[in-house]
C-alpha angles and dihedrals in degrees: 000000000000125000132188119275087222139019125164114203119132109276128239127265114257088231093058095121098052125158130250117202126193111254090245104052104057106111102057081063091047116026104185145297089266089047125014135180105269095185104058085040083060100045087049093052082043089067097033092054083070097038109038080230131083110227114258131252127231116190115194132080126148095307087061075069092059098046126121112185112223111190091193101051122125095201122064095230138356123213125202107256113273131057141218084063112143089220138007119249083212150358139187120203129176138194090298093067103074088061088088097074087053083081091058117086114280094243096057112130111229145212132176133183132221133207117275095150093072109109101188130117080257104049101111093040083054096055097030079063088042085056094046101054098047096049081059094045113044102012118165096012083076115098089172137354108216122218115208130352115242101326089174077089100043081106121120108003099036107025140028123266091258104063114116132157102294096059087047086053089060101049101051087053099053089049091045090044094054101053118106098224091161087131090045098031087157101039110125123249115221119210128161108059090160137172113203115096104248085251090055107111088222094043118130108235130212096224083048095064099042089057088051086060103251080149099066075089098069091202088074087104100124119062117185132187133179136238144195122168090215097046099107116073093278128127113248105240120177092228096056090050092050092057122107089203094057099053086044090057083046105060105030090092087051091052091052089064093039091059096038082053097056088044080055098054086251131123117224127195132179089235093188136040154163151145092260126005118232090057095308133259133286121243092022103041100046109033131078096277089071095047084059100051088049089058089051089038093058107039094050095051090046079060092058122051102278108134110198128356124205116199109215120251122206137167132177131206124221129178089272105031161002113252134172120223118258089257095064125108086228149354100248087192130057122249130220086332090320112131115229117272148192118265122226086254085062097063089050087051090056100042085057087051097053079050108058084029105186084342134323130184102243124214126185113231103178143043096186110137100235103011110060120163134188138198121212117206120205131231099283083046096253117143108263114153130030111191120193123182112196097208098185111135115247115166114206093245090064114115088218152035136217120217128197126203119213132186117213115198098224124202125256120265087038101124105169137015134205114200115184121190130227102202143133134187088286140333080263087066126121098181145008091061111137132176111220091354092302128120126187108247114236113256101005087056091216130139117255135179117262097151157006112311125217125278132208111249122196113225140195145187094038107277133095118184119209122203116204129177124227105284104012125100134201138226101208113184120190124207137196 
């Protein structure tokens, strides 16, 4: 393997793998001022403490469709009776609400969605209050305010057969044209958010709303669109998930329209994310196989014009306890006495941001199917980081497991590399994964030491080889 001694692209942002979290659900991220959730602030200061940056909070989802803003409200939200309902058919917040993003740093990047889907003879005063309110509330803090949440899918149940793109067109606008953003005048508007994958024949497209004119607003600066890799019909395997090929296939659609939007001046960002729409699926979505993909996942669509990527946040109550969908990062409640924990995609999540460190220009090195590589460039545009990710399935129970060597060609001037390891007992694994000997402590969230670290190693000749079992993947950062 032998990648480029210098390479000079812009770099990506060290927030690039950022959350989303379902409006209704907040609170269980956040708690309150008097008392916050200590364990996702951890696991957010856990990540920043490698990117100078702490990762950046999208509120929205498919409830933000359902909201009704209430000034005078006493509560911060009120849910429909009933519990264990994978989203709400309504809720009502009020002033209060917006406390809950006083808990997160306070250099988190927000954004935060209005209702669109609302149908009703009040629905722009409705999200022109909503707008209001969260320009008060939350200010500067705001990087977009997002209007609607994947109306591509509004038919049958929200809007008429006959809805296409121009009408959606029209209705954004006369939402966006109705906000008062005197105090943000140059705070980008997000609109898209779309669910259809691009090849979909009823997808909403991003050259199709800009010829329908979404840009007379000249705040449309911001398209989103969704994606999970089991959304189609198929049947989530493991091994499909684990397949460089197939995440290449996945994405190449989304980085069409990534490209055509920065051809376009917008910035276009994937604003949720996940392994499997619907919550995800147990035993694909939550074990180490899927910490692994996220790794691949991010780095290739850093290499391709995507600008930011929100993976996607859910709980759901029942009568006895709180508890998040397979396809989270991390459980942010505790669980039948359980404290909360880090999921496997997590840890993915850390090991990319070793990687990009405070921002690092990414290129793809490899299509091997199970075997992609990257090389990350630094500022001056100098080789500093080579990231591999051995994707071959090996299940825990196995008796054995297969290694693979690999020789890197490193620059000259490169004296001495550190290579620290992301693995667990198996892709199969639900626990004991670490990153660099480290493992994040149910219910402080901190990292703690399980494990050898990484050490720096002095090299010559020009060549470092790198030995990786089957489903395990390095961080390998090279110094002067």
């Amino acid at each position: 393997m032998k990648p480029s001694a210098t390479h000079h692209s812009d770099a990506i942002v060290p927030d690039f793998a950022s959350f989303s979290i379902e409006f209704w659900c907040l609170p269980d991220y956040t708690g309150n001022m008097s008392y916050p959730n200590t364990f996702v602030q951890q696991i957010m200061k856990n990540l920043k403490s490698v990117t100078g940056k702490s990762p950046a909070i999208r509120v929205g989802g498919t409830s933000a469709d359902t909201t009704f803003f209430d000034e005078n409200l006493e509560e911060a939200m009120v849910l429909p009776p009933g519990l264990g309902y994978f989203q709400p058919e309504n809720i009502t917040y009020g002033p209060k609400y917006f406390d809950y993003f006083k808990t997160f740093a306070d250099d988190t990047e927000l954004t935060f969605g209005l209702n669109l889907a609302d149908n009703s003879s009040t629905h722009i005063q409705n999200a022109k209050a909503e707008g209001d309110a969260t320009l008060r509330a939350i200010g500067k803090r705001l990087v977009a305010i997002e209007i609607g949440n994947e109306p591509d899918l509004y038919i049958p149940t929200l809007r008429p057969a006959d809805y296409n793109q121009s009408t959606y067109v029209a209705e954004w606008l006369a939402v966006s044209g109705n906000l008062n953003m005197s105090s943000l005048p140059h705070l980008p508007l997000q609109f898209g958010g779309v669910a259809r994958r691009p090849t979909d024949p009823n997808a909403f497209q991003l050259e199709t709303l800009l010829d329908f004119g979404i840009n007379t607003d000249p705040r449309a600066k911001v398209f989103s669109q969704h994606h999970y890799f089991f959304d189609d019909g198929a049947t989530p395997l493991l091994s499909t998930l684990m397949n460089h090929t197939h995440t290449m296939a996945h994405l190449r659609p989304f980085i069409v329209t990534a490209t055509d939007a920065q051809a376009q001046g917008i910035e276009y960002i994937i604003g949720e994310t996940s392994s499997a729409s619907g919550g995800g699926k147990a035993g694909i979505s939550d074990v180490f196989g899927a910490g692994l993909w996220v790794l691949d996942y991010l780095l290739y669509a850093a290499s391709h014009s995507v600008k930011k990527m929100y993976f996607h946040q859910h709980t759901n109550h029942t009568a006895d306890s709180v508890y998040a969908y397979p396809y989270t990062a991390f459980q942010p409640v505790g669980i039948d006495g359980d404290g909360p924990a880090a999921r496997p995609m997590y840890y993915g999540i850390l090991a990319f941001d070793t990687a990009i460190g405070s921002g690092k220009s990414v290129v793809d090195l490899s299509d091997d199917v199970h075997m992609p590589a990257y090389a990350l460039y630094d500022a001056r545009g100098k080789l500093d980081t080579v990231v591999i990710v051995n994707m071959n399935l090996h299940n825990s129970t196995a008796s054995t497991r297969a290694s693979r060597s690999f020789d890197i060609h490193v620059p000259a001037g490169v004296d001495s590399i550190t290579a620290r390891f992301l693995t667990a007992p198996g892709a199969d694994s639900q626990s004991n994964i670490r990153f660099d000997g480290y493992a994040v402590q149910n219910t402080t969230g901190k990292l703690v030491a399980v494990g050898a670290h990484a050490k720096k190693q002095h090299t010559s000749g020009g060549m470092y080889q790198l030995t990786l079992q089957d489903s395990e993947a390095a961080v390998v950062s090279l110094a002067d």
